[in-house]
Z-matrix of the N, CA and C atoms (Angstrom, degrees):
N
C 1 1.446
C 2 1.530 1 108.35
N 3 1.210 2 108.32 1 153.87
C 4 1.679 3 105.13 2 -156.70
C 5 1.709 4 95.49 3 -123.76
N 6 1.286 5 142.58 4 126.76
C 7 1.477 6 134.14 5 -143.77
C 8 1.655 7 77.22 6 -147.12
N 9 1.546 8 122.99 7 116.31
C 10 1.337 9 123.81 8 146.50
C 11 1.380 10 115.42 9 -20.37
N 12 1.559 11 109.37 10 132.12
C 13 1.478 12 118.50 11 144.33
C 14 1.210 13 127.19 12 -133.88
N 15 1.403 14 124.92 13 -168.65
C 16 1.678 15 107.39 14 -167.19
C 17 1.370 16 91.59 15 -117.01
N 18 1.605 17 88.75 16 149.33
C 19 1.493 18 101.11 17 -169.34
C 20 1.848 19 87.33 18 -136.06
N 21 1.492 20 103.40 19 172.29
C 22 1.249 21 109.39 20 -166.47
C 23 1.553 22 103.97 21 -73.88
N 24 1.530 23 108.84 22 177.14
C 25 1.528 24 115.73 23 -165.19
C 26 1.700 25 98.04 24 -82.88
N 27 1.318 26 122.70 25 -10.48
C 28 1.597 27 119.78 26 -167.78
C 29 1.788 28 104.29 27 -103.03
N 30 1.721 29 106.53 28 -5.45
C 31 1.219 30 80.83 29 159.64
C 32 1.493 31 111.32 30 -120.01
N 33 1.370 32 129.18 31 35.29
C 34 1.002 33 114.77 32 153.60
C 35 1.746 34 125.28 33 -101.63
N 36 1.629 35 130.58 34 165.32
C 37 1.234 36 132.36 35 -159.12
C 38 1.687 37 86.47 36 -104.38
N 39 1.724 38 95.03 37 -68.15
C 40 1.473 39 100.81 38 -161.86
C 41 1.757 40 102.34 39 -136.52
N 42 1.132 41 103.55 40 137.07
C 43 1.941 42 111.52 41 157.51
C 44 1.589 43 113.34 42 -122.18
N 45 1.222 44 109.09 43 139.15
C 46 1.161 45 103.83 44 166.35
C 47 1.229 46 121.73 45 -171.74
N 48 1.284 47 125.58 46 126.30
C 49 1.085 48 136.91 47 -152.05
C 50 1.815 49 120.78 48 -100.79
N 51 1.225 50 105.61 49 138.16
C 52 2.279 51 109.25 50 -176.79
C 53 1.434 52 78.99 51 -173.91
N 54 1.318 53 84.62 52 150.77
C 55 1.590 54 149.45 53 159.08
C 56 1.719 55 79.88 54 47.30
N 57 1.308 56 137.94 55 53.48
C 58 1.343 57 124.47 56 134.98
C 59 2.311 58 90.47 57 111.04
N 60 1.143 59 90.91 58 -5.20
C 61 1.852 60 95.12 59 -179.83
C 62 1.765 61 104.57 60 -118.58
N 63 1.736 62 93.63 61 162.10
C 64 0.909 63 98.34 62 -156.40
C 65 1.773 64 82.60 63 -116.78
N 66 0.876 65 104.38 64 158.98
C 67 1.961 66 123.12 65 -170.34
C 68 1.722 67 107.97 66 -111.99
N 69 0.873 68 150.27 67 89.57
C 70 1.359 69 139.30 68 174.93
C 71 1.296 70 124.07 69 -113.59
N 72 1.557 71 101.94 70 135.81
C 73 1.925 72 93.33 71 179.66
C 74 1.408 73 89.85 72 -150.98
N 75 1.678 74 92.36 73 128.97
C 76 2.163 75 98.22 74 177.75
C 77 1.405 76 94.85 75 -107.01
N 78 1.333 77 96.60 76 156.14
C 79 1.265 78 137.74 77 171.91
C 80 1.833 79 101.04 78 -63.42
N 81 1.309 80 109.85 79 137.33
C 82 1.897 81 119.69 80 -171.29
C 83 1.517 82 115.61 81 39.56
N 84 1.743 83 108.29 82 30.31
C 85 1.364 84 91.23 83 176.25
C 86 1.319 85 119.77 84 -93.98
N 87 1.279 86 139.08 85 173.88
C 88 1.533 87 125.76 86 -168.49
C 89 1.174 88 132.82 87 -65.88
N 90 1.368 89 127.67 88 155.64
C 91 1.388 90 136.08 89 165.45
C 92 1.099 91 129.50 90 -39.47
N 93 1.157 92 130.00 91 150.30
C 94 1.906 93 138.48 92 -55.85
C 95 1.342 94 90.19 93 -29.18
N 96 1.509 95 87.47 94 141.59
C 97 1.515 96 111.69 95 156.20
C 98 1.755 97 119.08 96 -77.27
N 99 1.647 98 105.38 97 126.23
C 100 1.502 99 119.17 98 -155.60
C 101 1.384 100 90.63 99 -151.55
N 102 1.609 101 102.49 100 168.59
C 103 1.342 102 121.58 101 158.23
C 104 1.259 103 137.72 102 -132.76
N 105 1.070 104 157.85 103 100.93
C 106 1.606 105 171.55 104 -151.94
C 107 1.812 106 83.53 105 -77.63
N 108 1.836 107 77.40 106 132.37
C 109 1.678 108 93.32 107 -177.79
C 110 1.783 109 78.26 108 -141.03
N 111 1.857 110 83.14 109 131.25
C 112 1.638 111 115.67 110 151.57
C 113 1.277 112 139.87 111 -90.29
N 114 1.241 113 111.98 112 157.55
C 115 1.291 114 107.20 113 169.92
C 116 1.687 115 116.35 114 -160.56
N 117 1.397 116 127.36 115 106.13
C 118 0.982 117 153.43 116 -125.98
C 119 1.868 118 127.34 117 35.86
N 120 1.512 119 114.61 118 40.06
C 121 1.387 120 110.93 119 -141.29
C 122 1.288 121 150.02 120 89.64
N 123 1.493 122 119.48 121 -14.65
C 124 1.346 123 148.25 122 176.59
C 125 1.498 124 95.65 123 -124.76
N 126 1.667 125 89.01 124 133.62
C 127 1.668 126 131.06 125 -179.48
C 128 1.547 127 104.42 126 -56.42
N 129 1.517 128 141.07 127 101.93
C 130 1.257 129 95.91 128 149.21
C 131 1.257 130 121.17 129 -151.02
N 132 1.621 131 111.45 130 71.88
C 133 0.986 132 123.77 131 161.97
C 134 1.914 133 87.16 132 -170.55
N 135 1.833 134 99.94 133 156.82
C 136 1.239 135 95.59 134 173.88
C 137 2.141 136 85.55 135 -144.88
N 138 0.993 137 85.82 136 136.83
C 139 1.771 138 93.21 137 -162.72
C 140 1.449 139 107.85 138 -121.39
N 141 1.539 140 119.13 139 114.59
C 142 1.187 141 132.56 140 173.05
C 143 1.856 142 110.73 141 -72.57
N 144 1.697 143 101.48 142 104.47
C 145 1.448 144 109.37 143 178.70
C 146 1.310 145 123.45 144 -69.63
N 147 1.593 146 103.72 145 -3.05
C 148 2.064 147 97.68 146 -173.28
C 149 1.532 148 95.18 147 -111.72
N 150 1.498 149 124.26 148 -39.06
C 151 1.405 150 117.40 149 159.95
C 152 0.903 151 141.18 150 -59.09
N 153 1.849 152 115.53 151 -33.22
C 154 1.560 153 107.85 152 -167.75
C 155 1.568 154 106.15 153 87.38
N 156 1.290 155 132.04 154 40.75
C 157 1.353 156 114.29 155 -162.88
C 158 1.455 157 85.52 156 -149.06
N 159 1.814 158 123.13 157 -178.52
C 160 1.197 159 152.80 158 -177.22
C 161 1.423 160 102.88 159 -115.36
N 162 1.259 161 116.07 160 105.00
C 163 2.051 162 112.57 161 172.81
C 164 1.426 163 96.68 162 -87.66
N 165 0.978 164 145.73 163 -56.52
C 166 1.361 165 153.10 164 171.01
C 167 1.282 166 138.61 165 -139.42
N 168 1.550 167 114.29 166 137.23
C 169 1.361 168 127.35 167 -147.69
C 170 1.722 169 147.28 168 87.70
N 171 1.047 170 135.70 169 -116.27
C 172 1.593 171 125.79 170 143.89
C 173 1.097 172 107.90 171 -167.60
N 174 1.674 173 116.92 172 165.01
C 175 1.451 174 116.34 173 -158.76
C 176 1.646 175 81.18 174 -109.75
N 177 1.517 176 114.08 175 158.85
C 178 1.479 177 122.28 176 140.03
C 179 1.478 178 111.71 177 -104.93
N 180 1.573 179 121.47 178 149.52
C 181 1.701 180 145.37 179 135.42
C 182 2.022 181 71.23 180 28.26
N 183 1.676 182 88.83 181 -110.19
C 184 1.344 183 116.56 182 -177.48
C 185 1.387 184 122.59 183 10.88
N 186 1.340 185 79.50 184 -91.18
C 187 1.692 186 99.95 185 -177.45
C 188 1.619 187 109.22 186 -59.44
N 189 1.091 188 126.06 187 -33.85
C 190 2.016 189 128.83 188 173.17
C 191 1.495 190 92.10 189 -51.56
N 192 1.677 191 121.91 190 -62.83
C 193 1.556 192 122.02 191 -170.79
C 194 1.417 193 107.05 192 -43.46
N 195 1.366 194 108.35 193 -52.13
C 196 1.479 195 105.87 194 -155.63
C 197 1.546 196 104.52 195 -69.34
N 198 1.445 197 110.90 196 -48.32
C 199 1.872 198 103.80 197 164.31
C 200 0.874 199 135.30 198 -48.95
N 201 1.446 200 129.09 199 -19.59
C 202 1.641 201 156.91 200 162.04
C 203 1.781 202 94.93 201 -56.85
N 204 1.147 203 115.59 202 -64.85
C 205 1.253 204 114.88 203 -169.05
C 206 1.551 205 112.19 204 -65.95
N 207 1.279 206 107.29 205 -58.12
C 208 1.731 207 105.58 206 162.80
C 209 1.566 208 114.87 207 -19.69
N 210 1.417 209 122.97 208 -71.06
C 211 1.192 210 145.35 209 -175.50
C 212 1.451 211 94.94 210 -51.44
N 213 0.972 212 119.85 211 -93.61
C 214 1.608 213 121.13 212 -166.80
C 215 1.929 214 102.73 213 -44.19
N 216 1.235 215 140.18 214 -11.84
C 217 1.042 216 108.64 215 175.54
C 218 1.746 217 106.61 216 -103.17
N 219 1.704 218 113.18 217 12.49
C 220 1.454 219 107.30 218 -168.01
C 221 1.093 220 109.42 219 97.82
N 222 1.538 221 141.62 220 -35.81
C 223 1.130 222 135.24 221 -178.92
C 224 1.768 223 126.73 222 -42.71
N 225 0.942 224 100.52 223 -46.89
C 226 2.052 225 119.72 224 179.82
C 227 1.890 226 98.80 225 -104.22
């Protein structure tokens, strides 16, 4: 199980936070470009941004909308 920790401000790209999750994308992290979404500190979803897919964990309804929205405003 993979539990957020804090890492310095230069390696992160983006945080951002809705509806109770956390959005994350670092700077030189590996291929496909994705973002690891939290929720209270624990990982649980890890979302392939060039596929459209789930690398690890599972998405709900919810949480797909809310990445939908990210995306459409530029955010992800």
């Amino acid at each position: 199980m993979f539990v957020m920790t804090r890492r310095t401000n230069n390696d992160t790209m983006g945080k951002i936070r809705r509806g109770n999750f956390i959005f994350v994308t670092w700077i030189g992290d590996h291929a496909p470009r994705h973002v690891h979404v939290f929720l209270r500190g624990r990982l649980v979803v890890k979302f392939d941004l060039e596929q459209n897919k789930v690398m690890e964990g599972s998405m709900s309804r919810r949480l797909l909308k809310l990445l939908n929205q990210l995306r459409t405003e530029g955010l992800l």
